[in-house]
PDB file of N, CA, C and O in Angstrom:
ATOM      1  N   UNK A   1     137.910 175.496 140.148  1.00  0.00           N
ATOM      2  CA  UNK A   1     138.189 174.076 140.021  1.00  0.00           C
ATOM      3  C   UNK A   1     137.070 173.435 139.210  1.00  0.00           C
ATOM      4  O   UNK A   1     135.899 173.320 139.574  1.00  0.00           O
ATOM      5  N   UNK A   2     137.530 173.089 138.212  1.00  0.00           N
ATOM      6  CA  UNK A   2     136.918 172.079 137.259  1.00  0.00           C
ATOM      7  C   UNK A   2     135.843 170.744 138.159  1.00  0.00           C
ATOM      8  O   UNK A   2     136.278 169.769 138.773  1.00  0.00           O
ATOM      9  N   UNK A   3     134.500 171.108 137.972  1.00  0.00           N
ATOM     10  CA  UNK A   3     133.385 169.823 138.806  1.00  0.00           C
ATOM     11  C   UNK A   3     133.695 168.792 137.888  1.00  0.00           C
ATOM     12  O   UNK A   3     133.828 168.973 136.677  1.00  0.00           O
ATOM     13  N   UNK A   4     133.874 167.093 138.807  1.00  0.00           N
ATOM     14  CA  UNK A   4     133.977 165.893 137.843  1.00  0.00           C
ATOM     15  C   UNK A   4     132.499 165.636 137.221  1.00  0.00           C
ATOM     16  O   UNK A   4     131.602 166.390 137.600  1.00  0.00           O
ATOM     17  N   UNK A   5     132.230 164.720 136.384  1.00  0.00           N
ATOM     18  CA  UNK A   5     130.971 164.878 135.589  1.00  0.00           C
ATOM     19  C   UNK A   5     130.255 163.555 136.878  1.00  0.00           C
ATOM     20  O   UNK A   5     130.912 163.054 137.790  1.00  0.00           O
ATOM     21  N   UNK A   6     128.962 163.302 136.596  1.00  0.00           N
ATOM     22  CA  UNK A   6     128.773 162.033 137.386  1.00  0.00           C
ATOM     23  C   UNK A   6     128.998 160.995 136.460  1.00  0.00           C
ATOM     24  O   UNK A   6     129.285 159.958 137.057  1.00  0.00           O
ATOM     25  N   UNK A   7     128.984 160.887 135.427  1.00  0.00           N
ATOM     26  CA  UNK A   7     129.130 159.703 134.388  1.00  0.00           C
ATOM     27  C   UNK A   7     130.255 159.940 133.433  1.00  0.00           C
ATOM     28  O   UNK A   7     130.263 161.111 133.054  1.00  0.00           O
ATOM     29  N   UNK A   8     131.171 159.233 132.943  1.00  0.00           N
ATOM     30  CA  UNK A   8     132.225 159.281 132.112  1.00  0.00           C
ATOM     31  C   UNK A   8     131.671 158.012 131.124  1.00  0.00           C
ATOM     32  O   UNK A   8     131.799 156.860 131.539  1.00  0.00           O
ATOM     33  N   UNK A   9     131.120 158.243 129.949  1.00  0.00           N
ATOM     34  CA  UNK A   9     130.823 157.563 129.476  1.00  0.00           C
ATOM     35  C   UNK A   9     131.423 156.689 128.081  1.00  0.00           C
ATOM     36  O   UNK A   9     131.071 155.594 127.642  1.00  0.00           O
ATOM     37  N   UNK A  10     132.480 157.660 127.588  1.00  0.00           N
ATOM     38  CA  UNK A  10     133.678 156.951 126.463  1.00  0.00           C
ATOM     39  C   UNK A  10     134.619 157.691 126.501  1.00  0.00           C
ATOM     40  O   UNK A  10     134.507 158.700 127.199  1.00  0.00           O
ATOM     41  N   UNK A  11     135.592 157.504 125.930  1.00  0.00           N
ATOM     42  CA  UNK A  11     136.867 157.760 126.203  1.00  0.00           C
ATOM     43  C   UNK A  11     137.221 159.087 125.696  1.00  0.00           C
ATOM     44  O   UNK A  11     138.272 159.663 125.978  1.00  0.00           O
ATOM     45  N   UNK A  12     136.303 159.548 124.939  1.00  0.00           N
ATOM     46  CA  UNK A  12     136.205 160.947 124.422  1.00  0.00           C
ATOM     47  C   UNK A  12     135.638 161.916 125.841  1.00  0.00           C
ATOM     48  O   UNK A  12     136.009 163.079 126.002  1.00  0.00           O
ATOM     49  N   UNK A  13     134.674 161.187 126.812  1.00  0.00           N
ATOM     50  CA  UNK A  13     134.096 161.896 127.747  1.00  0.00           C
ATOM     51  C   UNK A  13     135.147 162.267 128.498  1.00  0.00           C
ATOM     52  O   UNK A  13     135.244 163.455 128.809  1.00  0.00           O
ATOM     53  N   UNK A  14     136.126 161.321 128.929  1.00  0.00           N
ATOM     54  CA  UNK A  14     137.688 161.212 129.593  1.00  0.00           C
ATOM     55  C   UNK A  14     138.376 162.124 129.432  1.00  0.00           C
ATOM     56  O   UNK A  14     138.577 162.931 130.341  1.00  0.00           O
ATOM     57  N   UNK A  15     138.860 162.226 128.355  1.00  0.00           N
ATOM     58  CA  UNK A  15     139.537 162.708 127.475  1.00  0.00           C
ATOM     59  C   UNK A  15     139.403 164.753 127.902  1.00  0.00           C
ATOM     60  O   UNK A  15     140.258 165.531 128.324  1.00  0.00           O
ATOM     61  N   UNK A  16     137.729 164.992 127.476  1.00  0.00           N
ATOM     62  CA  UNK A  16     137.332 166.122 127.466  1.00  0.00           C
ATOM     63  C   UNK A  16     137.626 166.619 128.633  1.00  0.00           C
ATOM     64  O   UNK A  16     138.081 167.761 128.700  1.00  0.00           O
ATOM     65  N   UNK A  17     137.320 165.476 130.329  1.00  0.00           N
ATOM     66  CA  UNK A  17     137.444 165.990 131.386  1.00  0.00           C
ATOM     67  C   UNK A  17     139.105 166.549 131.769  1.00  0.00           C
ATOM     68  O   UNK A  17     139.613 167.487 132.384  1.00  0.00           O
ATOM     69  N   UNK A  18     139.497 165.521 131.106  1.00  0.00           N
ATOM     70  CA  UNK A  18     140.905 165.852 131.896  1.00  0.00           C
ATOM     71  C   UNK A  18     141.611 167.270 131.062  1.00  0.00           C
ATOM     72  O   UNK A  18     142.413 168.119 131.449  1.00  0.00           O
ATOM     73  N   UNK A  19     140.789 167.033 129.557  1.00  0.00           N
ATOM     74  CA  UNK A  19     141.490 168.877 129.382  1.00  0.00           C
ATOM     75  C   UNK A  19     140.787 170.072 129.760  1.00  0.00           C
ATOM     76  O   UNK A  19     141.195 171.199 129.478  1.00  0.00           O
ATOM     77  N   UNK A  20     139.577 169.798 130.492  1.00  0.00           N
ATOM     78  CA  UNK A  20     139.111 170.384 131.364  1.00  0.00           C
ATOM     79  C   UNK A  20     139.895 171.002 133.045  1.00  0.00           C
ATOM     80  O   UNK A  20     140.036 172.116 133.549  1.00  0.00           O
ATOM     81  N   UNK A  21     140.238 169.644 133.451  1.00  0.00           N
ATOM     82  CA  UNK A  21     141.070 169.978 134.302  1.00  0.00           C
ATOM     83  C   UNK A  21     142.670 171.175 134.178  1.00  0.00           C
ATOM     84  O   UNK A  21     143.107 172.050 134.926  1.00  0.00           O
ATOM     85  N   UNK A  22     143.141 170.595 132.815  1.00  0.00           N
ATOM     86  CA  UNK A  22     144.385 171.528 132.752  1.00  0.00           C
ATOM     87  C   UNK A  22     144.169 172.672 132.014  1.00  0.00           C
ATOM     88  O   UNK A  22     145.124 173.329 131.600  1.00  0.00           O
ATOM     89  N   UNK A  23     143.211 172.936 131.835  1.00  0.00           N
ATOM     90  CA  UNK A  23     142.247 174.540 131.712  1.00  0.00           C
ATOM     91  C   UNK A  23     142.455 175.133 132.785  1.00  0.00           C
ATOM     92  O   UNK A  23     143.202 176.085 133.010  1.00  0.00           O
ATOM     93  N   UNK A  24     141.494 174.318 133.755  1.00  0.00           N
ATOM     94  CA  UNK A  24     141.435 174.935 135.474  1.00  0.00           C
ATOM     95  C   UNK A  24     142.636 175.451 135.622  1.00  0.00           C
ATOM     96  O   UNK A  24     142.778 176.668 135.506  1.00  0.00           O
ATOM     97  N   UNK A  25     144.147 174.286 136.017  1.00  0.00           N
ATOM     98  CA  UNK A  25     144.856 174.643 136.341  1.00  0.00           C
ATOM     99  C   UNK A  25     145.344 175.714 135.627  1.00  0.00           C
ATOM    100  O   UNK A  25     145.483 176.726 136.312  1.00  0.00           O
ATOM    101  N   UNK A  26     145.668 175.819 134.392  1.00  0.00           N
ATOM    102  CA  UNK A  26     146.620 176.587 133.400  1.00  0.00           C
ATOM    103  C   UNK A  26     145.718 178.609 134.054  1.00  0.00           C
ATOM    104  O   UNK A  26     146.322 179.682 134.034  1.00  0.00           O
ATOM    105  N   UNK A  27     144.391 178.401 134.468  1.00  0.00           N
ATOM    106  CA  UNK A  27     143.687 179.436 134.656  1.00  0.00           C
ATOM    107  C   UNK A  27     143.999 179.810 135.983  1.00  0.00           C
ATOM    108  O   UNK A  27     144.400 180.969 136.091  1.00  0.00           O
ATOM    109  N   UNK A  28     143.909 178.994 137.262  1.00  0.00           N
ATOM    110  CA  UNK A  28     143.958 179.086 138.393  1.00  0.00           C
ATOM    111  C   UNK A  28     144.618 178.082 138.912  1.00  0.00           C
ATOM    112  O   UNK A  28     144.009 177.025 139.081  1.00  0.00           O
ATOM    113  N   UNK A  29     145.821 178.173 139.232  1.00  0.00           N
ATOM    114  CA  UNK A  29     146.911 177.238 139.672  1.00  0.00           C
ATOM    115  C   UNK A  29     146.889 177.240 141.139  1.00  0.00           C
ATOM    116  O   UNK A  29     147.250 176.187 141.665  1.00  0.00           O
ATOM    117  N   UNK A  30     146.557 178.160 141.872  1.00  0.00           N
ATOM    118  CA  UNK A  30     146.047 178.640 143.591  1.00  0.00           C
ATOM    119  C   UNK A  30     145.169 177.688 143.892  1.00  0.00           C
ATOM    120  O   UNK A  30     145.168 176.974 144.894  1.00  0.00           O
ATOM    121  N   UNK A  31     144.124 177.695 142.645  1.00  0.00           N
ATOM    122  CA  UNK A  31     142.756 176.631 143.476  1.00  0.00           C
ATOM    123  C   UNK A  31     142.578 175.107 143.771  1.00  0.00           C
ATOM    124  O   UNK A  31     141.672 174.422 144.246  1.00  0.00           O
ATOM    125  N   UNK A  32     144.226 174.797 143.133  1.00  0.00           N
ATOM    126  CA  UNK A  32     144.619 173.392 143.085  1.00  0.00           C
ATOM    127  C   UNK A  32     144.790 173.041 144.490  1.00  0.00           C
ATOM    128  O   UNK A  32     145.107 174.074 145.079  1.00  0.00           O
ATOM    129  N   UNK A  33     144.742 172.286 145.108  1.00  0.00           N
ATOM    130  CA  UNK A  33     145.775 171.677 146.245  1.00  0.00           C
ATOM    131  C   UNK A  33     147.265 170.875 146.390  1.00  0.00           C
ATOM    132  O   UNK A  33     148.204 170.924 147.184  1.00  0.00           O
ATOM    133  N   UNK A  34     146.935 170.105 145.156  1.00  0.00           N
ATOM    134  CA  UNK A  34     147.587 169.995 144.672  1.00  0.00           C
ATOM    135  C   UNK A  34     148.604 170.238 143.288  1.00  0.00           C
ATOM    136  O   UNK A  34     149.152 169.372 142.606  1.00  0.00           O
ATOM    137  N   UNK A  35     148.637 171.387 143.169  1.00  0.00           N
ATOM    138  CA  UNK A  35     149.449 172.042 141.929  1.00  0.00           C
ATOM    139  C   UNK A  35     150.030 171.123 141.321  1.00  0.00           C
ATOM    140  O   UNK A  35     149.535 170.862 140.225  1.00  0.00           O
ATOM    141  N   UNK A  36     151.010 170.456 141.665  1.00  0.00           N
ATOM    142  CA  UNK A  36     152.267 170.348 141.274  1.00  0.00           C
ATOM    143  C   UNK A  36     152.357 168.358 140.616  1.00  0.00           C
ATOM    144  O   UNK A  36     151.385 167.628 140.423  1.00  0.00           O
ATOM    145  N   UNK A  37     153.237 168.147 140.504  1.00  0.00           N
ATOM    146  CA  UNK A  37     153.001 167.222 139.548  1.00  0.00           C
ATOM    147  C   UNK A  37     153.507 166.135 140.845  1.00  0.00           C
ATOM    148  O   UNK A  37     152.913 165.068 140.684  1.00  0.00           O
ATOM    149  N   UNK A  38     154.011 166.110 141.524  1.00  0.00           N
ATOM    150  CA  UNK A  38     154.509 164.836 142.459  1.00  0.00           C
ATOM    151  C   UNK A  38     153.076 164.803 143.116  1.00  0.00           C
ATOM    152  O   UNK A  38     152.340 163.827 142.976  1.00  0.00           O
ATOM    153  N   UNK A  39     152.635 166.186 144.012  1.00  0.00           N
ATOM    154  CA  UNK A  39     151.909 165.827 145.122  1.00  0.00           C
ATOM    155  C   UNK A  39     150.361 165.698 144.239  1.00  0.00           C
ATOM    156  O   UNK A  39     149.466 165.202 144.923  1.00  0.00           O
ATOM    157  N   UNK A  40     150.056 166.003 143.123  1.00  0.00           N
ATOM    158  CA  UNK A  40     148.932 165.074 142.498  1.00  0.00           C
ATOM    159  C   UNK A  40     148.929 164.083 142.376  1.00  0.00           C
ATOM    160  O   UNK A  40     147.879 163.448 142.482  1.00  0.00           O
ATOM    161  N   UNK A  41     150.006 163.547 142.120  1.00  0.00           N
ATOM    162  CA  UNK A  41     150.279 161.695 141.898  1.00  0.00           C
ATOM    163  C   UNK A  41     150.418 161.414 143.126  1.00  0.00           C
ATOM    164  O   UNK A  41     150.409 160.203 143.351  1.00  0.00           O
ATOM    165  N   UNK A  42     150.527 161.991 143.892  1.00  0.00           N
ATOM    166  CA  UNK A  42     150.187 161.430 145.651  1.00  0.00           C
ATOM    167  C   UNK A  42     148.712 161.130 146.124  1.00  0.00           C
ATOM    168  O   UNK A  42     148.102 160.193 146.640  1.00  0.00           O
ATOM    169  N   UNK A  43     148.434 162.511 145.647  1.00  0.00           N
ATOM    170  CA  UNK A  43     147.328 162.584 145.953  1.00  0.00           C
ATOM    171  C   UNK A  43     146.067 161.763 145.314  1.00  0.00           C
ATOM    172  O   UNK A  43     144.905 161.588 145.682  1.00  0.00           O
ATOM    173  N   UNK A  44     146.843 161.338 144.174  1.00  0.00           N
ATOM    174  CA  UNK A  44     145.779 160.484 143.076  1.00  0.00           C
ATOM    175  C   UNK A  44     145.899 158.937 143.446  1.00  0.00           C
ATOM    176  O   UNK A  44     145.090 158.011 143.480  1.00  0.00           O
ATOM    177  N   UNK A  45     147.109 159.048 143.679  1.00  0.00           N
ATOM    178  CA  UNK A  45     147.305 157.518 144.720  1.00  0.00           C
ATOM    179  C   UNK A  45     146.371 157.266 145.722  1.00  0.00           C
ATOM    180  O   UNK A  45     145.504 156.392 145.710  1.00  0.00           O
ATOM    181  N   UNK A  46     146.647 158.249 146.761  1.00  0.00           N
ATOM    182  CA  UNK A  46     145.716 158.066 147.931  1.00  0.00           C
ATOM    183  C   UNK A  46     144.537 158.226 147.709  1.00  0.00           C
ATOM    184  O   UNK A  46     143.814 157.462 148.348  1.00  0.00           O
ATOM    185  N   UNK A  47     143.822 159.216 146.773  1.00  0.00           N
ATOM    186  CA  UNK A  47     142.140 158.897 146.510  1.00  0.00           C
ATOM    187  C   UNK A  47     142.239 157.589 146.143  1.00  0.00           C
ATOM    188  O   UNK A  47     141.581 156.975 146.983  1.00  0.00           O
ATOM    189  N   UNK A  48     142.694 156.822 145.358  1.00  0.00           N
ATOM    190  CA  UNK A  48     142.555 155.742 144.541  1.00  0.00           C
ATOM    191  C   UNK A  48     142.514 154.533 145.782  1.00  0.00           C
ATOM    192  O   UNK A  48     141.797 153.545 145.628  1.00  0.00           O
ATOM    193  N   UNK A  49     143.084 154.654 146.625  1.00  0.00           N
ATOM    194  CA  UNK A  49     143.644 153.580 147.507  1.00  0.00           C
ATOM    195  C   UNK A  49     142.251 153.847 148.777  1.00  0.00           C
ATOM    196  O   UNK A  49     142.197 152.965 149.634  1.00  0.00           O
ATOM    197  N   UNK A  50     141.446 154.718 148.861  1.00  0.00           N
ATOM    198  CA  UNK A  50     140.367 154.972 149.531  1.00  0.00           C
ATOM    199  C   UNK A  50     139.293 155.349 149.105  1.00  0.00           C
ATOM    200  O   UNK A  50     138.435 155.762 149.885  1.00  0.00           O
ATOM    201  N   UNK A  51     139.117 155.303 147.938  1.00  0.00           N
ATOM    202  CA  UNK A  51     137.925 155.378 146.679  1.00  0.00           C
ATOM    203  C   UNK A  51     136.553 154.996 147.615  1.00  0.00           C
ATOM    204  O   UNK A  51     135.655 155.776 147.933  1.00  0.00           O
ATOM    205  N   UNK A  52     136.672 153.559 147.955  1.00  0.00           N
ATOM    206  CA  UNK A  52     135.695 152.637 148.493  1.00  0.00           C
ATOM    207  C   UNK A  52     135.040 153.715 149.962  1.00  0.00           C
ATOM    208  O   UNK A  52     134.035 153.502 150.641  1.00  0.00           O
ATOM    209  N   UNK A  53     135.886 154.689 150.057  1.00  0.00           N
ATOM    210  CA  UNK A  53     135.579 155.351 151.638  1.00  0.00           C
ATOM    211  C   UNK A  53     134.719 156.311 151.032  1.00  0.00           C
ATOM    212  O   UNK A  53     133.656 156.646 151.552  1.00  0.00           O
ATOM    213  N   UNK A  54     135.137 156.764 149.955  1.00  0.00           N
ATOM    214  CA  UNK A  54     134.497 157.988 149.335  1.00  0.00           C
ATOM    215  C   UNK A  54     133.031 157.575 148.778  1.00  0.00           C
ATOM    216  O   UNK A  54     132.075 158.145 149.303  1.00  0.00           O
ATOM    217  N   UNK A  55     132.775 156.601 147.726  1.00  0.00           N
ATOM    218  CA  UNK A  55     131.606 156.090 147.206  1.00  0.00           C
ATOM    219  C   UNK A  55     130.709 156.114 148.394  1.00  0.00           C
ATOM    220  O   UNK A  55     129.702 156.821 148.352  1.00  0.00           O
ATOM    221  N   UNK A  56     131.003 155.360 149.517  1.00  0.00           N
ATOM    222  CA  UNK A  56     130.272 154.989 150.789  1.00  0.00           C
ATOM    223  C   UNK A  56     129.947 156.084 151.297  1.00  0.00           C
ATOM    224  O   UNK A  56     128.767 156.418 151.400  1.00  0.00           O
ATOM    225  N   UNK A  57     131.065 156.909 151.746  1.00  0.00           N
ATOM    226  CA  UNK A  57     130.339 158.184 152.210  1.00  0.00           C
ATOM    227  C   UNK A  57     129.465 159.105 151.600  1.00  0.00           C
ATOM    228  O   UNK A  57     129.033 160.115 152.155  1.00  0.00           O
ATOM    229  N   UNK A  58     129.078 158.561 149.866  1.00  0.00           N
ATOM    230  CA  UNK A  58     128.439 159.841 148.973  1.00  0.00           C
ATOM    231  C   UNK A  58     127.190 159.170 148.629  1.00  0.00           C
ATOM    232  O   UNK A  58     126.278 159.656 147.959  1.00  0.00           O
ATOM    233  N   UNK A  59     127.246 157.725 149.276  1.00  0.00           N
ATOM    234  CA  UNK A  59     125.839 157.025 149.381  1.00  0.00           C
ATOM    235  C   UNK A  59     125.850 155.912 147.632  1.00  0.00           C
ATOM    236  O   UNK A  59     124.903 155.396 147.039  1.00  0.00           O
ATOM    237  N   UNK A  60     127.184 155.921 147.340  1.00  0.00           N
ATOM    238  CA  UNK A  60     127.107 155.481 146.111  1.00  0.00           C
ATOM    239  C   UNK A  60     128.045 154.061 146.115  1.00  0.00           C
ATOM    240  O   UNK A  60     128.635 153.658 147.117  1.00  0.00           O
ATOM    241  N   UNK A  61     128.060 153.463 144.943  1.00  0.00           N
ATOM    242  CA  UNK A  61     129.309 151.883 145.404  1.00  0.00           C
ATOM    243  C   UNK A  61     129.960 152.297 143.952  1.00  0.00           C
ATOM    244  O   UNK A  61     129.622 152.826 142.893  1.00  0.00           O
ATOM    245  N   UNK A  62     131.096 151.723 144.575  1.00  0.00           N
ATOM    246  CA  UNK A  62     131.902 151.566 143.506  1.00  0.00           C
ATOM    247  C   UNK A  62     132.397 151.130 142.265  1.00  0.00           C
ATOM    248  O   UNK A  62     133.130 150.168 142.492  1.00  0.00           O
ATOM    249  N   UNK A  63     132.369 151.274 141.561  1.00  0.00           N
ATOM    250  CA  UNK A  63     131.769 150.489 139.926  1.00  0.00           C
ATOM    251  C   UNK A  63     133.121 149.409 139.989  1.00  0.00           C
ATOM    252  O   UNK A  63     134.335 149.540 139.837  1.00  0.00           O
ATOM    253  N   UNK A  64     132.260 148.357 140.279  1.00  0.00           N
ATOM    254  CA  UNK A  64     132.954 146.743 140.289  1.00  0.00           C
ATOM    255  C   UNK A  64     134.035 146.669 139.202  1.00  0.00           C
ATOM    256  O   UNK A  64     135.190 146.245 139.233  1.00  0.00           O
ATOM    257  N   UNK A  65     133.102 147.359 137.985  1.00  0.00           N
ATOM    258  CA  UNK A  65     134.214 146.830 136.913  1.00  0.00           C
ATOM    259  C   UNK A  65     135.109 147.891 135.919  1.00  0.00           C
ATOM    260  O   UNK A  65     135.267 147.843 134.699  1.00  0.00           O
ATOM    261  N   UNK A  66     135.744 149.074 137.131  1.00  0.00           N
ATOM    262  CA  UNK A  66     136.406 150.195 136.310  1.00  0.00           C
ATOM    263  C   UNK A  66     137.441 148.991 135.483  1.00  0.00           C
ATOM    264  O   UNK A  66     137.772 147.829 135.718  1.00  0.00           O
ATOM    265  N   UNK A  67     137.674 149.827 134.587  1.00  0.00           N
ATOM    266  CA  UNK A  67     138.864 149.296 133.183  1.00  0.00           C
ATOM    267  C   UNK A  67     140.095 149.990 134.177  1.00  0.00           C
ATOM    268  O   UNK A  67     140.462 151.131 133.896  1.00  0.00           O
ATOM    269  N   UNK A  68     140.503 149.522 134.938  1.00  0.00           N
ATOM    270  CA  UNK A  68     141.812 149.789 136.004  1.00  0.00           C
ATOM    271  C   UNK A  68     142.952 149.766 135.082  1.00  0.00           C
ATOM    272  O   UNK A  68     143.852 150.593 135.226  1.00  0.00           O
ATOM    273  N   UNK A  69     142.987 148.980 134.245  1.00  0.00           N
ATOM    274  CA  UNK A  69     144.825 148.901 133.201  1.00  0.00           C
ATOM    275  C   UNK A  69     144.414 149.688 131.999  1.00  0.00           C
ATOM    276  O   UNK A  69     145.339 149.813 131.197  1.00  0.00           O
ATOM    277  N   UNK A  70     143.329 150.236 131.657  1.00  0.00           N
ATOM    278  CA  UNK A  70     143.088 151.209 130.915  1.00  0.00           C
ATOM    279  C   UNK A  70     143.885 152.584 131.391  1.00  0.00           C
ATOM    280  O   UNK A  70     144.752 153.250 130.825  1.00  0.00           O
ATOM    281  N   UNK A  71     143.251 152.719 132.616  1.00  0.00           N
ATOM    282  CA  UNK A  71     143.862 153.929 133.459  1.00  0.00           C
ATOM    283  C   UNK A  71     145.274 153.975 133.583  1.00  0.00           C
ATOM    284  O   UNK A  71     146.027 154.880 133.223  1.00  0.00           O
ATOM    285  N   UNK A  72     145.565 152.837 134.165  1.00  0.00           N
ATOM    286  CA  UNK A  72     147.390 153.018 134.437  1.00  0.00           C
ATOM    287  C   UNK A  72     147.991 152.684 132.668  1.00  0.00           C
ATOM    288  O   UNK A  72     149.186 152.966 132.589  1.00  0.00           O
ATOM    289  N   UNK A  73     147.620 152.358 131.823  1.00  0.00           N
ATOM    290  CA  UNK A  73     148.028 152.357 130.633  1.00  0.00           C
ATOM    291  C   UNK A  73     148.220 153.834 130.090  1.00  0.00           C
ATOM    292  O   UNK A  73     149.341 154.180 129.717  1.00  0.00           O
ATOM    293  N   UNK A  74     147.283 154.602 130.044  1.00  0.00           N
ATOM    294  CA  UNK A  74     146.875 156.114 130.170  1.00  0.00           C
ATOM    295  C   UNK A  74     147.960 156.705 130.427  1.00  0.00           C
ATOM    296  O   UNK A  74     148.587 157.264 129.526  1.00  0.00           O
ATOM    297  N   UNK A  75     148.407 156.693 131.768  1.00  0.00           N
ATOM    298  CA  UNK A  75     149.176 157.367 133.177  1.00  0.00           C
ATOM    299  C   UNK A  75     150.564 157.064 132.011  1.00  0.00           C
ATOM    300  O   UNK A  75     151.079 157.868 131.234  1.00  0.00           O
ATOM    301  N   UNK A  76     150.829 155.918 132.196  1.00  0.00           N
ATOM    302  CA  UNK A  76     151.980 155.652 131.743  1.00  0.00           C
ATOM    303  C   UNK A  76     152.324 156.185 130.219  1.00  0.00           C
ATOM    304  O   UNK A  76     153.430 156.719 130.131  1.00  0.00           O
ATOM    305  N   UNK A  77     151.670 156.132 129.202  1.00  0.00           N
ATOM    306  CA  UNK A  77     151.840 156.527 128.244  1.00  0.00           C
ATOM    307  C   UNK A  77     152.293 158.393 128.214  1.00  0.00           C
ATOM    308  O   UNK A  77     153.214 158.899 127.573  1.00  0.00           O
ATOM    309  N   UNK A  78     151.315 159.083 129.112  1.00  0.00           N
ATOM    310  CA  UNK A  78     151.746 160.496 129.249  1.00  0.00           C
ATOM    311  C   UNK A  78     152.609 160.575 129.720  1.00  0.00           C
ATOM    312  O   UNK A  78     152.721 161.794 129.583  1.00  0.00           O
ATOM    313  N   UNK A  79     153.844 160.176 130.479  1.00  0.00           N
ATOM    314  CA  UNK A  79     154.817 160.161 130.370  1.00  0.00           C
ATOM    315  C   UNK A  79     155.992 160.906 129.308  1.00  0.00           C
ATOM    316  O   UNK A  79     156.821 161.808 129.430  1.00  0.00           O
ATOM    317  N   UNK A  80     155.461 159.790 127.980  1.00  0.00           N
ATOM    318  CA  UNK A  80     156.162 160.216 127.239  1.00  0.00           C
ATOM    319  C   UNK A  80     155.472 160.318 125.660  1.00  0.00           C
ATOM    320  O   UNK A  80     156.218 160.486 124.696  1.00  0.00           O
ATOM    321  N   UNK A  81     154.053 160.207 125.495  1.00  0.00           N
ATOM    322  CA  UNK A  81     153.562 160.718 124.081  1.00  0.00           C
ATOM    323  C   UNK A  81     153.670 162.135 124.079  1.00  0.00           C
ATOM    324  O   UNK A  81     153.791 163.013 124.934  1.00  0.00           O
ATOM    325  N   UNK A  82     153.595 162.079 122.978  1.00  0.00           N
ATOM    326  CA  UNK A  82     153.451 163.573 122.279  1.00  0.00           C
ATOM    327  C   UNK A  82     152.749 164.535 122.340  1.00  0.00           C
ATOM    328  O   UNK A  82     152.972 165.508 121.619  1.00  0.00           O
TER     329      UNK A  82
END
């Protein structure tokens, strides 16, 4: 499983992680928990919706000002780009 970086710093950093991630998977699809494409978007929901539990518990806060419609702009576009 692909480690997240501690800093994502431009959209190229983004970018790199997440084809990082479908490396992992495409390599080791077992080490996922979530494999599959519904129960990641579940699962990405529910981190997202308890984020604030996670920062707290890792001794860290939550960056006040993520670009949130950046992200779901993102989401939505893979859908259906190319």
């Amino acid at each position: 499983m692909t480690t997240p970086p501690d800093r994502v710093d431009s959209r190229e950093d983004l970018a790199a992680f997440v084809r990082s991630l479908r490396r992992s998977h495409a390599e080791d699809e077992s080490s996922w928990e979530n494999a599959d494409l519904p129960s990641f978007l579940e699962a990405l929901a529910a981190w997202i919706d308890d984020a604030d539990g996670w920062y707290r518990n890792t001794g860290r806060e939550l960056p006040p000002d993520g670009d949130w419609t950046f992200f779901a702009r993102a989401l939505q576009a893979a859908t259906m780009y190319e």
